[in-house]
N, C-alpha and C positions, 0 to 999 in steps of 0.2 A: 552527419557527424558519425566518427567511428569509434567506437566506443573499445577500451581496453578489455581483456577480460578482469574477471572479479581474483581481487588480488589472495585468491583462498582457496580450499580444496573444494570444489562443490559437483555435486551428480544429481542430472535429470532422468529421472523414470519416465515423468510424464511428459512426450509429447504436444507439441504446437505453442508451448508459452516460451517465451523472450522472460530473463529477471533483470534488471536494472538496479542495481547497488548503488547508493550515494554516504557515504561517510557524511555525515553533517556534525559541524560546532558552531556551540551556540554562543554567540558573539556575546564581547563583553557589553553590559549596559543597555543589553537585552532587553531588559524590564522596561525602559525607558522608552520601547517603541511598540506599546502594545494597543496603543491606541493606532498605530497604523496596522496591526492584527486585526482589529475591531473592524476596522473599514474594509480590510483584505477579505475577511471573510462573509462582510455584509455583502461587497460586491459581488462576489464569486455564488453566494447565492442569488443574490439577482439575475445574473447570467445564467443560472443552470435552469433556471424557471421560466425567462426570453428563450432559452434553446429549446427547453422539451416541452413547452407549452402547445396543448393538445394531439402529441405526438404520444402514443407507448411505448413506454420505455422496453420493453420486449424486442419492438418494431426496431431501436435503435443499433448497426450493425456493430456497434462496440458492445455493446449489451450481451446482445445476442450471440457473439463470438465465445464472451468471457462465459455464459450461460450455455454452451455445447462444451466447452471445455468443461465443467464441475461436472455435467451429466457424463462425460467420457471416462472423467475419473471415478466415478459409479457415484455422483453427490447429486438430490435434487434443489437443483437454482430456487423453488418458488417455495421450499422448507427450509433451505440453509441460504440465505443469500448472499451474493458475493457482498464484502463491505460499500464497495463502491455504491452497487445497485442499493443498495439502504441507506445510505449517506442520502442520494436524489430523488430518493421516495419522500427523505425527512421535510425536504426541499420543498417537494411539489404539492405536500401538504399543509405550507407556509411556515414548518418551522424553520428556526434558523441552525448555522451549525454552531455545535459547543463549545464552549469554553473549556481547555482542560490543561492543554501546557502551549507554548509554543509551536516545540518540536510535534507534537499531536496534531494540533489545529491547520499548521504550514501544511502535514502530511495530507488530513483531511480534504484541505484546499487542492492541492496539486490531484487528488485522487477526483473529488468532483471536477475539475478541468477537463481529467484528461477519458473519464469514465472510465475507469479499471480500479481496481482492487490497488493502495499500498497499503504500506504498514510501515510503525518504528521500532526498532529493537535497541537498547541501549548497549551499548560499544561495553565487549566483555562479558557479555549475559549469555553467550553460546560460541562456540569452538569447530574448527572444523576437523575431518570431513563433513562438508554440512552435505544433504540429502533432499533434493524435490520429489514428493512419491505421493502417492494415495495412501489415505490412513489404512491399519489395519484391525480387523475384526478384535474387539476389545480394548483399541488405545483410547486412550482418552490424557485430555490435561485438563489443569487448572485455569480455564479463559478468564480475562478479562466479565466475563457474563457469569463465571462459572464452573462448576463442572462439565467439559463438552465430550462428546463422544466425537472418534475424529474419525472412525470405518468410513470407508468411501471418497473423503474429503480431500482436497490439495492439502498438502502441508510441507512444510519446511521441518526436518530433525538433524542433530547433532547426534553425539555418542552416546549423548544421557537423554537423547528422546527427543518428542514433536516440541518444537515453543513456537511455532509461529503458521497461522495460514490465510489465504484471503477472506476469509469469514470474519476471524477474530483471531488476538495471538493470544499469550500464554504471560500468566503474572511474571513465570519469570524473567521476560524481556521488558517486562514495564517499565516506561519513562518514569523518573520520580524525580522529585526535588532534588537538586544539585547534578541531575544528571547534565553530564556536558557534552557528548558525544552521541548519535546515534547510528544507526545504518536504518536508511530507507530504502524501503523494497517495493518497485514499482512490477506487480504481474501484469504481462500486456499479450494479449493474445497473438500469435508467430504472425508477420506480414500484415499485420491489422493496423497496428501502433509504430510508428518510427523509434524504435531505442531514442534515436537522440534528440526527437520531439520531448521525452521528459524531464530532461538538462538541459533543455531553451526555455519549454512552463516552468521549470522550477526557476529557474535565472528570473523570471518576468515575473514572478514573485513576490522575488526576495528584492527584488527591484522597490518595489512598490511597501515591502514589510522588513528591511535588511537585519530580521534578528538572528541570521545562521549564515557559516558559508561553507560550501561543499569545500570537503580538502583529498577526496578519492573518490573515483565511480569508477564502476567495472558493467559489464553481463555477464550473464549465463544463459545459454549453452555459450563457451565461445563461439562457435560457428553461428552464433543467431548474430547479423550483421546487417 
């Protein structure tokens, strides 16, 4: 599948990563099918623990891509880890994944599938030129965790700063009550991941949990194809 570019102004510093943009809305009567969430994400645990069962995840070449790529960007994988890689560790040490909104949970899901890092930002919480780059020396945001220091790290910034990176993103793109709209950002490491392998997972999803439907996808770089 050929993917459009992302319908926005956006620049790569860093090298070898593919971004995959999905606009998602959240279907009306949403609520109503959250017990097919329930099940969505029981299974999709189950499957991540038959796939990496007695395998290291290190060992694993999705892993291992996305884990050269943060050390390239001057970040260490085994102190900061990619979301993905902590989503499947949560996994493989029986817990299950969280509860926390839809739009969160879907993202979670599709991110343990595919092993790579997403994330949600809510539609209107950053502006472009948006910017892919390595943090630098002193930046820091508000995480989700926190106060995070961002030196070294992948991230995504606007003209008012970093809000978002495969680690963790930033309160202020946080999903909240009533949010209707998000952008999912799928990082896949260049020639590892197919772009449009994550518009078929996410499809076989929503399939199976129909509380959202894509209404835009894009990449970046555009020449990542």
């Amino acid at each position: 599948m050929t993917l459009p570019s992302v319908p926005f102004e956006i620049r790569h510093e860093l090298p070898g990563w593919t971004l995959v943009w999905m606009l998602l809305r959240l279907r009306p009567g949403a609520e109503e099918r959250l017990a097919d969430l329930r099940r969505l994400r029981h299974e999709i645990a189950q499957v991540a623990r038959a796939n990496f069962a007695g395998e290291g995840l290190a060992s694993h070449p999705t892993v291992a891509a996305i884990r050269a790529l943060f050390r390239a960007a001057g970040c260490d994988p085994t102190r900061y880890r990619p979301s993905s890689e902590a989503l499947l560790r949560r996994l493989l040490k029986g817990e299950e994944l969280p509860v926390i909104h839809p739009f969160v949970d879907l993202n979670n899901c599709l991110s343990v599938e595919l092993a790579v890092p997403c994330c949600v930002a809510a539609e209107g919480t950053f502006a472009e030129p948006v910017v892919f780059r390595a943090g630098r020396p002193g930046e820091t945001f508000e995480s989700l965790r926190g106060p995070f220091n961002l030196e070294g790290k992948p991230l995504l910034a606007d003209p008012e700063g970093a809000f978002g990176s495969p680690i963790t993103d930033s309160v202020r793109v946080k999903v909240q009550e009533g949010t209707e709209r998000v952008w999912m950002i799928a990082y896949l490491p260049q020639d590892m991941v197919d772009p449009g392998d994550v518009r078929k997972r996410l499809d076989e999803l929503l399939a199976k949990a129909p509380v959202a439907e894509v209404e835009v996808e894009g990449i970046s770089p555009t020449d990542a194809r």
